[in-house]
Predicted model as a PDB file, atoms N, CA, C, CB and O in Angstrom, pLDDT in the B-factor column:
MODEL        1                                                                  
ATOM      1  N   UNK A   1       0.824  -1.191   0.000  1.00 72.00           N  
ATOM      2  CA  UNK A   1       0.000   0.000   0.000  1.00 72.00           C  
ATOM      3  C   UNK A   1       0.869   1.257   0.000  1.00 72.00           C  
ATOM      4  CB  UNK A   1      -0.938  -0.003   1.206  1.00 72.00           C  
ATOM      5  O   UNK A   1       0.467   2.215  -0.660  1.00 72.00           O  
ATOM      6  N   UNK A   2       2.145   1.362   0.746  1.00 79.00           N  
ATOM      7  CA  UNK A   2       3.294   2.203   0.698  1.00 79.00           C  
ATOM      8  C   UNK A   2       3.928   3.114  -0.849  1.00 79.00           C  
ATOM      9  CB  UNK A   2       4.335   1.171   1.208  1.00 79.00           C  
ATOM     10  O   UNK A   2       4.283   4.271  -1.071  1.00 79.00           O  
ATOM     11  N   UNK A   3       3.800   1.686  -1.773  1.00 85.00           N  
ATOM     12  CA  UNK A   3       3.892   2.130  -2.931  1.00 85.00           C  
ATOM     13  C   UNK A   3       2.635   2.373  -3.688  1.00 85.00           C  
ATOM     14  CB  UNK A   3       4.655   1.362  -3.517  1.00 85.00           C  
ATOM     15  O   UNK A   3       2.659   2.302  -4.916  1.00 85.00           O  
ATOM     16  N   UNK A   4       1.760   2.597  -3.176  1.00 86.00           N  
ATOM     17  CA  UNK A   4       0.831   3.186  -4.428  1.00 86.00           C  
ATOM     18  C   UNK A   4       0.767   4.427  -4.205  1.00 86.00           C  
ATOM     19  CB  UNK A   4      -0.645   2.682  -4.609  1.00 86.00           C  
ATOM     20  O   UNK A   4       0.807   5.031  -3.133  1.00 86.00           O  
ATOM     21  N   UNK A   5       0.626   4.949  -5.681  1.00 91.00           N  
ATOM     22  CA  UNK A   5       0.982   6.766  -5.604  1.00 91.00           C  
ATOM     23  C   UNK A   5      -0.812   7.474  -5.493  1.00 91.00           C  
ATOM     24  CB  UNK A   5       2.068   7.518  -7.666  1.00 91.00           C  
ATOM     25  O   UNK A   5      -0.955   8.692  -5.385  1.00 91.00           O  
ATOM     26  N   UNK A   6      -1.729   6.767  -5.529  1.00 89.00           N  
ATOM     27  CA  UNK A   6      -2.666   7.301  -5.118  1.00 89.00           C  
ATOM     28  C   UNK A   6      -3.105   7.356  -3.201  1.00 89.00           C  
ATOM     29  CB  UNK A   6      -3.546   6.633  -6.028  1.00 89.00           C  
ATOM     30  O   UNK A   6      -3.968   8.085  -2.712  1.00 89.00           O  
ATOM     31  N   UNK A   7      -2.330   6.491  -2.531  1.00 90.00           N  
ATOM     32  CA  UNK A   7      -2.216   6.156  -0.959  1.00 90.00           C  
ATOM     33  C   UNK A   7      -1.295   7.534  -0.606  1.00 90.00           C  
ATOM     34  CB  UNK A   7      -1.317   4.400  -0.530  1.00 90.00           C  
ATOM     35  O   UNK A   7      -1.519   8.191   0.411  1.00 90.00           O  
ATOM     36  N   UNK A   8       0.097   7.999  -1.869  1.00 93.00           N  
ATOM     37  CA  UNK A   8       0.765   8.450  -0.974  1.00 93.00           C  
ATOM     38  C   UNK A   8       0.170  10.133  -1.240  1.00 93.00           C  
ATOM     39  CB  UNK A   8       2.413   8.002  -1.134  1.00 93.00           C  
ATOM     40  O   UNK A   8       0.630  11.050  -0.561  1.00 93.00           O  
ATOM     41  N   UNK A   9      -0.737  10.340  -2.148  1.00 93.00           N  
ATOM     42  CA  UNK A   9      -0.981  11.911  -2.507  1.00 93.00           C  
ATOM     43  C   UNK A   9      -2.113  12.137  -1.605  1.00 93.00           C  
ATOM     44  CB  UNK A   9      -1.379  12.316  -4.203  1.00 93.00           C  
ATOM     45  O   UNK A   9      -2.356  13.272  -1.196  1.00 93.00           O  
ATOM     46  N   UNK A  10      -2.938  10.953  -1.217  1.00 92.00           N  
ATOM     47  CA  UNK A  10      -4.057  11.108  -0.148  1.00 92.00           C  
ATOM     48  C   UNK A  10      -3.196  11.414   1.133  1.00 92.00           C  
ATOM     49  CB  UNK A  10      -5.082   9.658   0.045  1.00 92.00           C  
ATOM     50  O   UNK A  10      -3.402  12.295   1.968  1.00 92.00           O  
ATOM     51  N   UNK A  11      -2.194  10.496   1.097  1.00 94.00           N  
ATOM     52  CA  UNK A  11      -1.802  10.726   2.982  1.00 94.00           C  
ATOM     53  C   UNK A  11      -1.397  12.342   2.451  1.00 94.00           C  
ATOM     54  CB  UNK A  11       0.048   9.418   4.025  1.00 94.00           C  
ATOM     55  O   UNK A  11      -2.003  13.267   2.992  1.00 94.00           O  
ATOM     56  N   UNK A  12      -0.550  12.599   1.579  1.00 95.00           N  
ATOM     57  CA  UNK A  12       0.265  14.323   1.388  1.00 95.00           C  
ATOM     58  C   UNK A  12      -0.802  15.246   1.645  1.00 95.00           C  
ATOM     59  CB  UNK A  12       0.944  14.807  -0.370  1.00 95.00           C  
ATOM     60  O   UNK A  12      -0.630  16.199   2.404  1.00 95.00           O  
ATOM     61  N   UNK A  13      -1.995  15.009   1.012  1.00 95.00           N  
ATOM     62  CA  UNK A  13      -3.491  15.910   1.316  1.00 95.00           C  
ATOM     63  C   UNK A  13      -3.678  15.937   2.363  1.00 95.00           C  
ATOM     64  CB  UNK A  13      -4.786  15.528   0.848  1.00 95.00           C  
ATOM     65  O   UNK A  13      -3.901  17.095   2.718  1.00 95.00           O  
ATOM     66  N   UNK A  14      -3.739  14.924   3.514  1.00 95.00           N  
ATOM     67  CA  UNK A  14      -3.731  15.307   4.638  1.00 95.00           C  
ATOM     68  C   UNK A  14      -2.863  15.677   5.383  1.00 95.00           C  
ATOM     69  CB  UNK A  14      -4.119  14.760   5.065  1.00 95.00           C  
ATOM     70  O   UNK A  14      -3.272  15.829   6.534  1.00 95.00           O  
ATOM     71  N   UNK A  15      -1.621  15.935   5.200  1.00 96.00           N  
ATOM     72  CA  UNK A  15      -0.265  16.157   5.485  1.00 96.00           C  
ATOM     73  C   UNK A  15      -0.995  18.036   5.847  1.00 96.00           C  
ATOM     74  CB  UNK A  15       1.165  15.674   3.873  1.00 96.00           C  
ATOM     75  O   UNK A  15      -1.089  18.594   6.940  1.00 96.00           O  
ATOM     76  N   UNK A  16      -1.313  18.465   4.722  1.00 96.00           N  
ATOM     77  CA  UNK A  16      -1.280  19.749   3.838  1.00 96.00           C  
ATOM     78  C   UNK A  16      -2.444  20.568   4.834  1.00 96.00           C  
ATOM     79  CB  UNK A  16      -1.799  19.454   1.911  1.00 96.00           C  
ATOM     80  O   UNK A  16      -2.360  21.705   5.299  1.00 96.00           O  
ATOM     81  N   UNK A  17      -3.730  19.399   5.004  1.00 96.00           N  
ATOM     82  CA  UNK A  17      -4.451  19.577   6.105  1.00 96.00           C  
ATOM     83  C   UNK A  17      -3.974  19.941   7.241  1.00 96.00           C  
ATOM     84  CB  UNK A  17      -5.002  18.697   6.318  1.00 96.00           C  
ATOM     85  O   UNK A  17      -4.024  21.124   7.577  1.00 96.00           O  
ATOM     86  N   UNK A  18      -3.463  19.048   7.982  1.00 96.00           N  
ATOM     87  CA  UNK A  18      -3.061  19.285   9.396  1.00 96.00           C  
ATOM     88  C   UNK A  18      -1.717  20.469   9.065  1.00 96.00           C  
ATOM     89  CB  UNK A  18      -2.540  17.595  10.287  1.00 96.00           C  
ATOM     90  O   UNK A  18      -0.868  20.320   9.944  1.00 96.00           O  
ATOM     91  N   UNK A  19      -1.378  21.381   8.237  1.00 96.00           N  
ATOM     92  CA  UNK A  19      -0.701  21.889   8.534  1.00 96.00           C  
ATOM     93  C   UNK A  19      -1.071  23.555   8.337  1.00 96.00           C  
ATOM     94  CB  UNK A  19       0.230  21.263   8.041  1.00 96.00           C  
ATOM     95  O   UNK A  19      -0.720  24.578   8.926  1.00 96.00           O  
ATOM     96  N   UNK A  20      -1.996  23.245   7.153  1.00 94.00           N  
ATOM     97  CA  UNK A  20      -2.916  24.744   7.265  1.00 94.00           C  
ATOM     98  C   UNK A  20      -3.585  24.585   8.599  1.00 94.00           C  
ATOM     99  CB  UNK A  20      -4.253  25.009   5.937  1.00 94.00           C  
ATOM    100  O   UNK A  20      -3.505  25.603   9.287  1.00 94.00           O  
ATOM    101  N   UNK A  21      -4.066  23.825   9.013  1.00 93.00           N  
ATOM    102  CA  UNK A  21      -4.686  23.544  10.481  1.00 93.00           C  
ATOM    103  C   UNK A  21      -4.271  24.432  11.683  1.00 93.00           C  
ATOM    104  CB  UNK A  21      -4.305  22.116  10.917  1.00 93.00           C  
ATOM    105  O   UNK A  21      -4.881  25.313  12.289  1.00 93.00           O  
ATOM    106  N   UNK A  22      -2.574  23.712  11.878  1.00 92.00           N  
ATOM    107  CA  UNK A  22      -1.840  24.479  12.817  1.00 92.00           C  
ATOM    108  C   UNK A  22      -1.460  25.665  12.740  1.00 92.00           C  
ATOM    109  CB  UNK A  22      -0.945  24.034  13.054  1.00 92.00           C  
ATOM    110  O   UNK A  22      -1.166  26.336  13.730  1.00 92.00           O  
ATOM    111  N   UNK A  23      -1.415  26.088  11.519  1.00 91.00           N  
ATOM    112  CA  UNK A  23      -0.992  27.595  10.803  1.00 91.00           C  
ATOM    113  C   UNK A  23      -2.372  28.649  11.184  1.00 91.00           C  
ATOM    114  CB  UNK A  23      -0.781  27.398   8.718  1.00 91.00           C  
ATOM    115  O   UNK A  23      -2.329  29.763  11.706  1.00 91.00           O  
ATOM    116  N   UNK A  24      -3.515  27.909  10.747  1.00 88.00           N  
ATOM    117  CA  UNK A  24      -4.757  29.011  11.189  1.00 88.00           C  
ATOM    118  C   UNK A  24      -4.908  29.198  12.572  1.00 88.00           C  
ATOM    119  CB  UNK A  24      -6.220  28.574  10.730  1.00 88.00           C  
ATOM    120  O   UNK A  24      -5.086  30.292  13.108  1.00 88.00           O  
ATOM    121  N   UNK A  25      -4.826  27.986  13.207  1.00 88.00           N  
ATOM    122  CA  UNK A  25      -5.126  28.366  15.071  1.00 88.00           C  
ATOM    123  C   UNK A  25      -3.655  28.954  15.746  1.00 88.00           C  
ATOM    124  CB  UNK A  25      -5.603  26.546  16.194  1.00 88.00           C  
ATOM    125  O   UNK A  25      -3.722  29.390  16.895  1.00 88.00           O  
ATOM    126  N   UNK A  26      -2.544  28.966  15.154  1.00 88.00           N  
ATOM    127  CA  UNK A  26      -1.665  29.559  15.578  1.00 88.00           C  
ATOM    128  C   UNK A  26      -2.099  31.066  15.245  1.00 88.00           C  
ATOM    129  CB  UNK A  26      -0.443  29.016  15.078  1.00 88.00           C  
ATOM    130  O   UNK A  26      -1.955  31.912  16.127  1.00 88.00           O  
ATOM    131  N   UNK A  27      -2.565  31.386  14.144  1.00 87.00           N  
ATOM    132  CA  UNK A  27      -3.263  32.997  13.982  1.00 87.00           C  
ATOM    133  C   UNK A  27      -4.348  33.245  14.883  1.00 87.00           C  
ATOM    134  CB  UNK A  27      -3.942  33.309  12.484  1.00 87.00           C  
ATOM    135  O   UNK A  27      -4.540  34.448  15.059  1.00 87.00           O  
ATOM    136  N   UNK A  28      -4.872  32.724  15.308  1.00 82.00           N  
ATOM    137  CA  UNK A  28      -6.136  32.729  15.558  1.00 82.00           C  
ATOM    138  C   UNK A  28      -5.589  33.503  17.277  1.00 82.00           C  
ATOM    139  CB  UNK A  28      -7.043  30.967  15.342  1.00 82.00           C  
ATOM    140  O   UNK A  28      -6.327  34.277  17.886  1.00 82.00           O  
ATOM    141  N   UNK A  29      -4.481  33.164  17.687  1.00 81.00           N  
ATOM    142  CA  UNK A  29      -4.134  33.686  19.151  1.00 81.00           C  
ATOM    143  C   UNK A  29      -3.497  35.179  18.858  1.00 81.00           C  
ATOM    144  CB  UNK A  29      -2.919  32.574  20.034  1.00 81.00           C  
ATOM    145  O   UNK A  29      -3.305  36.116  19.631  1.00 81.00           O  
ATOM    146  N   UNK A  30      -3.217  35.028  17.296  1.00 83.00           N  
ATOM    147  CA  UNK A  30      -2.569  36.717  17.857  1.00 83.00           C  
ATOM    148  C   UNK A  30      -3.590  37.662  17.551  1.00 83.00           C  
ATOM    149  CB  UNK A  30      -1.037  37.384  16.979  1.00 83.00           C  
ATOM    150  O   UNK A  30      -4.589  37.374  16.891  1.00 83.00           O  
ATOM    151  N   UNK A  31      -3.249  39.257  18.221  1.00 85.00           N  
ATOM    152  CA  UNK A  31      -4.373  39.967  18.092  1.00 85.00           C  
ATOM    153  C   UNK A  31      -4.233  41.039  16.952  1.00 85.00           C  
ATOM    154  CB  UNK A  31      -4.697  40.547  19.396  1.00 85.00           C  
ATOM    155  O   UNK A  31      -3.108  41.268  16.509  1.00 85.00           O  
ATOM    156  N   UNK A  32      -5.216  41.637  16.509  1.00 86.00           N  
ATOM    157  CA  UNK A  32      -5.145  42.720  15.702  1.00 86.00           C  
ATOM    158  C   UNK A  32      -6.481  41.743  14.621  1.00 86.00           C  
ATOM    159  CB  UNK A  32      -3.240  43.190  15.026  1.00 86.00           C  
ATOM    160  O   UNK A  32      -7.055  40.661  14.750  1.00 86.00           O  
ATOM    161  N   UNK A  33      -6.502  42.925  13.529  1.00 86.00           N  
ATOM    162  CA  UNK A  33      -7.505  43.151  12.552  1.00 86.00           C  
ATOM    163  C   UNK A  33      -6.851  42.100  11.662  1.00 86.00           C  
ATOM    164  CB  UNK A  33      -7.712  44.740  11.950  1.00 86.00           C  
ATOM    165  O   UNK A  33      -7.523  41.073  11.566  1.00 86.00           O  
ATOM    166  N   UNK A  34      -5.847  42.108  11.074  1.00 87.00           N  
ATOM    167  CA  UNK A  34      -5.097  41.663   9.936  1.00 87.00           C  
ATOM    168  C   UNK A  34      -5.131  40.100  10.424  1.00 87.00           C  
ATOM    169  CB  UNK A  34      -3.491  42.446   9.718  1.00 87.00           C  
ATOM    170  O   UNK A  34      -5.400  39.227   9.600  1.00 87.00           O  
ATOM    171  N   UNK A  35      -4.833  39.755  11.869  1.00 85.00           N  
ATOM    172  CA  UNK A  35      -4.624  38.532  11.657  1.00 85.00           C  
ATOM    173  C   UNK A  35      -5.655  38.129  11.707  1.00 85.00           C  
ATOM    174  CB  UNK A  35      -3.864  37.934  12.295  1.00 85.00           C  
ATOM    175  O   UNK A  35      -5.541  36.911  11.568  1.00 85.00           O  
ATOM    176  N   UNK A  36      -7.181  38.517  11.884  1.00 85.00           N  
ATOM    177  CA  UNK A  36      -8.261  37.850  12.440  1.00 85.00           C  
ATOM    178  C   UNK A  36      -8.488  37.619  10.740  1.00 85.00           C  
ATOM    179  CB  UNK A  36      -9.487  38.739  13.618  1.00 85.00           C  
ATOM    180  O   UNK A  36      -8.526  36.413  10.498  1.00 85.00           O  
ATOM    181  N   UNK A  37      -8.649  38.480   9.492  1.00 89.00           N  
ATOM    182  CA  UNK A  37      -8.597  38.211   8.654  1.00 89.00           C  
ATOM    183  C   UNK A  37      -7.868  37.064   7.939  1.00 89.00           C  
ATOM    184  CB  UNK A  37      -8.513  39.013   8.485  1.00 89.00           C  
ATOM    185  O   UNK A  37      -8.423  36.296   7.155  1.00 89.00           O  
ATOM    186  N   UNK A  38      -6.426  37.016   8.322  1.00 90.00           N  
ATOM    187  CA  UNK A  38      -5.960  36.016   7.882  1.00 90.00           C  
ATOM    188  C   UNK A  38      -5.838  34.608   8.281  1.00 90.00           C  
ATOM    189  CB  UNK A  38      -5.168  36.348   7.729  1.00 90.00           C  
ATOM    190  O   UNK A  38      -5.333  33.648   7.700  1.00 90.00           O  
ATOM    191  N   UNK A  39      -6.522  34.740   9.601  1.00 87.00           N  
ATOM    192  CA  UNK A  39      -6.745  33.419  10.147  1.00 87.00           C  
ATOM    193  C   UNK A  39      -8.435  33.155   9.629  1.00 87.00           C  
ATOM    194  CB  UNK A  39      -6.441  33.417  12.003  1.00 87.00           C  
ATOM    195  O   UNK A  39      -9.114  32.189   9.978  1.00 87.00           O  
ATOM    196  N   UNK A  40      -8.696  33.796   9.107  1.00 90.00           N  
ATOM    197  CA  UNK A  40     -10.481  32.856   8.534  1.00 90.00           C  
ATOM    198  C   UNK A  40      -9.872  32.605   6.908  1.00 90.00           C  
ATOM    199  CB  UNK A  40     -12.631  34.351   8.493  1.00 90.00           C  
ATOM    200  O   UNK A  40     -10.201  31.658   6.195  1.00 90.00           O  
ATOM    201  N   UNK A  41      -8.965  33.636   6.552  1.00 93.00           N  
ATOM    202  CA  UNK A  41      -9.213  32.869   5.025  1.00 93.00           C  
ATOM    203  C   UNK A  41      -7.714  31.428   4.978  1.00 93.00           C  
ATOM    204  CB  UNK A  41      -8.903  34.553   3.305  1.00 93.00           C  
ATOM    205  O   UNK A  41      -7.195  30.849   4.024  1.00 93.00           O  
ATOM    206  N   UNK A  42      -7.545  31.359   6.058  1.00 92.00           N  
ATOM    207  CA  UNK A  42      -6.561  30.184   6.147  1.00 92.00           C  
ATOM    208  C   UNK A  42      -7.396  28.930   6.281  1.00 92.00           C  
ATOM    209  CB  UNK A  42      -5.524  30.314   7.417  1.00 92.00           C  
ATOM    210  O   UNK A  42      -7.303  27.848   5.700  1.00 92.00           O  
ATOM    211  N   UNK A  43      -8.558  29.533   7.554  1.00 92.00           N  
ATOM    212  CA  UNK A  43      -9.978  28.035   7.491  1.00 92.00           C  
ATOM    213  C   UNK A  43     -10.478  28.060   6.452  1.00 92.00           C  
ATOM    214  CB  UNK A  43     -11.422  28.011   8.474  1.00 92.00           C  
ATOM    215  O   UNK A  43     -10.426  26.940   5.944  1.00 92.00           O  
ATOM    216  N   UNK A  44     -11.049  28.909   5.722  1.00 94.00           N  
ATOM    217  CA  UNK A  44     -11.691  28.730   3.982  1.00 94.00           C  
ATOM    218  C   UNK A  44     -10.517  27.834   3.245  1.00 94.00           C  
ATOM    219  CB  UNK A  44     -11.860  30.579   2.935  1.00 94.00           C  
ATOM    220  O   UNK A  44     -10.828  26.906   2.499  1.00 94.00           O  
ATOM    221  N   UNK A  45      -9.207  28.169   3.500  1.00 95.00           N  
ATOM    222  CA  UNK A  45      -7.919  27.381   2.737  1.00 95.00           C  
ATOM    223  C   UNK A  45      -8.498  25.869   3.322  1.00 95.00           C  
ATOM    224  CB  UNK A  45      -5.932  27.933   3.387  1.00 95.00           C  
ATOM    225  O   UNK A  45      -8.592  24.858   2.626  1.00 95.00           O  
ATOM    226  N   UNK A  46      -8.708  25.928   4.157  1.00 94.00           N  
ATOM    227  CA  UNK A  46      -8.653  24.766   5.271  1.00 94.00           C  
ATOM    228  C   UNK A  46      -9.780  23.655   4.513  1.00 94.00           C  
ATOM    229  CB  UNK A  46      -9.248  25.414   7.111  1.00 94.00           C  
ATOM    230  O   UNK A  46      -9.698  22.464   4.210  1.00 94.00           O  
ATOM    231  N   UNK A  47     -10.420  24.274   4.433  1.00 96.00           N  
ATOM    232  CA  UNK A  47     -11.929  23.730   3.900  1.00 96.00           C  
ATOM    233  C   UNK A  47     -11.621  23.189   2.707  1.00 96.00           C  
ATOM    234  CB  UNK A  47     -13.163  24.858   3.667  1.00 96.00           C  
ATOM    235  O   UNK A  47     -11.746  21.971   2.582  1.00 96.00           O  
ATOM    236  N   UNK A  48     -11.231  23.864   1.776  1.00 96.00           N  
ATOM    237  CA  UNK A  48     -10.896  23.600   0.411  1.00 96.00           C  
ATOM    238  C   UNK A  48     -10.533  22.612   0.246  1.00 96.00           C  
ATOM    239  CB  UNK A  48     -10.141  24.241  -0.138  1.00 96.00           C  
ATOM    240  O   UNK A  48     -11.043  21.658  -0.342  1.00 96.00           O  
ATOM    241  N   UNK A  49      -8.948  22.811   1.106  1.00 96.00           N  
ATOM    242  CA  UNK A  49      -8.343  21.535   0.810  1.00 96.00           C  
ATOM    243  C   UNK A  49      -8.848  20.087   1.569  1.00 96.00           C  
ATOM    244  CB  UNK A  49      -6.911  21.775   1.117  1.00 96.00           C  
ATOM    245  O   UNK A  49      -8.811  19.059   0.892  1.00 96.00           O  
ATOM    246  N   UNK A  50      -9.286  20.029   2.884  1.00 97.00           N  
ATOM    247  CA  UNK A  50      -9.902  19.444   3.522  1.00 97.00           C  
ATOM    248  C   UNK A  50     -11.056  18.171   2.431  1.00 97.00           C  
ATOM    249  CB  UNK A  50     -10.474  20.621   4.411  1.00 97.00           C  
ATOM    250  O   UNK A  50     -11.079  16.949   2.278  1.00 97.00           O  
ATOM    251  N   UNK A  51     -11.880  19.384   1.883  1.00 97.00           N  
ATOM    252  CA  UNK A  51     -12.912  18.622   0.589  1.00 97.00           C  
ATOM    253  C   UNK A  51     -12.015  17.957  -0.370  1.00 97.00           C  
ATOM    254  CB  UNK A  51     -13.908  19.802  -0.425  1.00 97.00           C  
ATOM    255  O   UNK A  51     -12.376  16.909  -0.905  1.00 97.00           O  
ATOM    256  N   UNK A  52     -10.795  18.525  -0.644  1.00 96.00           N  
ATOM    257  CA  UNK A  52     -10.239  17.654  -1.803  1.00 96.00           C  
ATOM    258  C   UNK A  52      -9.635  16.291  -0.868  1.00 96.00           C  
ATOM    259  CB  UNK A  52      -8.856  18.607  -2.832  1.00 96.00           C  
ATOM    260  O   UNK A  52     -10.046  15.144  -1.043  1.00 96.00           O  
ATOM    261  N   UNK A  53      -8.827  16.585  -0.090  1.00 95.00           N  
ATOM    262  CA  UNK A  53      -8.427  15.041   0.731  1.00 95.00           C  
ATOM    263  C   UNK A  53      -9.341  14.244   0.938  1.00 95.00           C  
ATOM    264  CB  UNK A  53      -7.900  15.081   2.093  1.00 95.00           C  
ATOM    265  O   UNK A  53      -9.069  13.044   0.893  1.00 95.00           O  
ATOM    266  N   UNK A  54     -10.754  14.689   1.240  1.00 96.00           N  
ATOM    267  CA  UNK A  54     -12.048  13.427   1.705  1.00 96.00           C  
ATOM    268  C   UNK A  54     -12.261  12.649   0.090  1.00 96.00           C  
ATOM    269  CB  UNK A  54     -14.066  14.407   2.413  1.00 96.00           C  
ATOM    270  O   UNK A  54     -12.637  11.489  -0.079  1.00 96.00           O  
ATOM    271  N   UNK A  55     -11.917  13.614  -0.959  1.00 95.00           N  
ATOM    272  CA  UNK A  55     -12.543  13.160  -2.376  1.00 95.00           C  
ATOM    273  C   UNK A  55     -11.062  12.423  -2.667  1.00 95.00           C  
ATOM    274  CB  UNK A  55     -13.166  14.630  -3.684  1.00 95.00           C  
ATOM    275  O   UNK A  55     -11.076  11.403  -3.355  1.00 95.00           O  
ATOM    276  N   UNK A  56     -10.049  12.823  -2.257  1.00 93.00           N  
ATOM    277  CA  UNK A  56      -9.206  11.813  -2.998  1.00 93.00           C  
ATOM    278  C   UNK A  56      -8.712   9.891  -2.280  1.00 93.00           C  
ATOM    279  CB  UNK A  56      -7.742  12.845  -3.153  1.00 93.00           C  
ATOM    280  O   UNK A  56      -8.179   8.929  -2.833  1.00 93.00           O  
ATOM    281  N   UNK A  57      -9.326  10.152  -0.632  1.00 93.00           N  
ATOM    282  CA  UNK A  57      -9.586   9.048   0.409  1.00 93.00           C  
ATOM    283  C   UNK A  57     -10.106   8.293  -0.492  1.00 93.00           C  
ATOM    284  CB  UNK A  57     -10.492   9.282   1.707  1.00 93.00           C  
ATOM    285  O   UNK A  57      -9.609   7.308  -1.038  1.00 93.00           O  
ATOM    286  N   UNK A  58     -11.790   9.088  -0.737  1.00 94.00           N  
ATOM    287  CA  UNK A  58     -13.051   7.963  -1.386  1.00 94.00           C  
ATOM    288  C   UNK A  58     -12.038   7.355  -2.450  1.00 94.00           C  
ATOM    289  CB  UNK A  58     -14.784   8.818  -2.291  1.00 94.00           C  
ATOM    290  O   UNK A  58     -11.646   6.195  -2.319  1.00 94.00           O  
ATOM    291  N   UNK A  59     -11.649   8.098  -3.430  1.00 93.00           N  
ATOM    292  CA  UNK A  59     -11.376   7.833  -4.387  1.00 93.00           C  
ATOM    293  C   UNK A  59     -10.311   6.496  -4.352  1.00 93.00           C  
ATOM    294  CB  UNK A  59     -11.046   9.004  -4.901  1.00 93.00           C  
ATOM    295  O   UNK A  59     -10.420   5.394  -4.889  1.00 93.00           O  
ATOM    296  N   UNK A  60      -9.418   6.970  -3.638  1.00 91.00           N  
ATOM    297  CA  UNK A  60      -8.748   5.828  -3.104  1.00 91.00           C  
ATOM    298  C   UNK A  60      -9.351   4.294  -2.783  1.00 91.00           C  
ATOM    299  CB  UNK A  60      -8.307   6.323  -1.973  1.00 91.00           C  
ATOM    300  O   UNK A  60      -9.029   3.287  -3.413  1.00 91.00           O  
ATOM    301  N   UNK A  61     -10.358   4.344  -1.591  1.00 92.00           N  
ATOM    302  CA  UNK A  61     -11.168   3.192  -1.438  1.00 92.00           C  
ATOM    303  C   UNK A  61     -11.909   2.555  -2.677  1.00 92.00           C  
ATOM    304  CB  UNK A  61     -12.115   3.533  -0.484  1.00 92.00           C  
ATOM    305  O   UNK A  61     -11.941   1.365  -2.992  1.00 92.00           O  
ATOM    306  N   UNK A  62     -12.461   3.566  -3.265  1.00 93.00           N  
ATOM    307  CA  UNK A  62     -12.902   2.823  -4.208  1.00 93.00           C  
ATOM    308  C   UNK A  62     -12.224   2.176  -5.250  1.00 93.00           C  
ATOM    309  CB  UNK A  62     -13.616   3.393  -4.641  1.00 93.00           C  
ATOM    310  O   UNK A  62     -12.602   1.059  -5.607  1.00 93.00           O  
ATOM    311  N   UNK A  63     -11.158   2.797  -5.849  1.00 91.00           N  
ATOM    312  CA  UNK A  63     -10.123   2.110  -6.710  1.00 91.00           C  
ATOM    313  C   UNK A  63      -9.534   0.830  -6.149  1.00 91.00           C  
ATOM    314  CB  UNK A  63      -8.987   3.047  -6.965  1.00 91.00           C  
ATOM    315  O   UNK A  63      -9.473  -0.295  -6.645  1.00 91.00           O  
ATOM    316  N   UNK A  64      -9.184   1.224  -5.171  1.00 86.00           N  
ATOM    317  CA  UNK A  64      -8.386  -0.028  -4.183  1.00 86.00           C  
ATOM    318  C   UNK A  64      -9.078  -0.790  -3.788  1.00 86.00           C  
ATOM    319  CB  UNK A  64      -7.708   0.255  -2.975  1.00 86.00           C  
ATOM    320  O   UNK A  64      -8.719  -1.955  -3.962  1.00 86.00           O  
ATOM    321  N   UNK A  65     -10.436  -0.548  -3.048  1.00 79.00           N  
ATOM    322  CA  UNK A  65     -10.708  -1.326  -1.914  1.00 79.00           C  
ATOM    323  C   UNK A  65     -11.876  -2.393  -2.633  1.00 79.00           C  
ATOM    324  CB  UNK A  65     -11.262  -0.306  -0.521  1.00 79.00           C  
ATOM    325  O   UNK A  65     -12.726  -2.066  -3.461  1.00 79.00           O  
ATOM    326  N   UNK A  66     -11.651  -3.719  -2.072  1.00 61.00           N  
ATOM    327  CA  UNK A  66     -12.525  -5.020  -2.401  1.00 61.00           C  
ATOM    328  C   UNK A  66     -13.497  -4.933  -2.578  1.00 61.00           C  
ATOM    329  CB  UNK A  66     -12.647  -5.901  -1.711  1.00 61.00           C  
ATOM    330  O   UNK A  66     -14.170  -5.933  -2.830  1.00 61.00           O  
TER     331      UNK A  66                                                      
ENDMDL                                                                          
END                                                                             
């Protein structure tokens, strides 16, 4: 499963997830105008990519799975 390149771009999608993740709630503590802005369009980032990792999982299971 290690070598299939559709296993390893799903795990990277979620890689990409959890890291806009930590990047938005790390904004999310500092104060001012600018960051409150840039910590929501980091969760909209969040989201985005979030929807593409769940679609490339399925996608995964279904190609792969029995």
């Amino acid at each position: 499963m290690l070598a299939d390149p559709l296993f390893i771009i799903a795990v990277v999608a979620c890689g990409i997830v959890a890291a806009i993740l930590g990047f938005g709630i790390s904004t999310f503590g500092k104060e001012g105008v600018e960051n409150a802005k840039k910590a929501n369009k980091l969760m909209q980032l969040r989201l985005f990519a979030q929807f593409a990792a769940v679609i490339l999982i399925l996608l995964f299971v279904m190609v792969r799975g029995g």
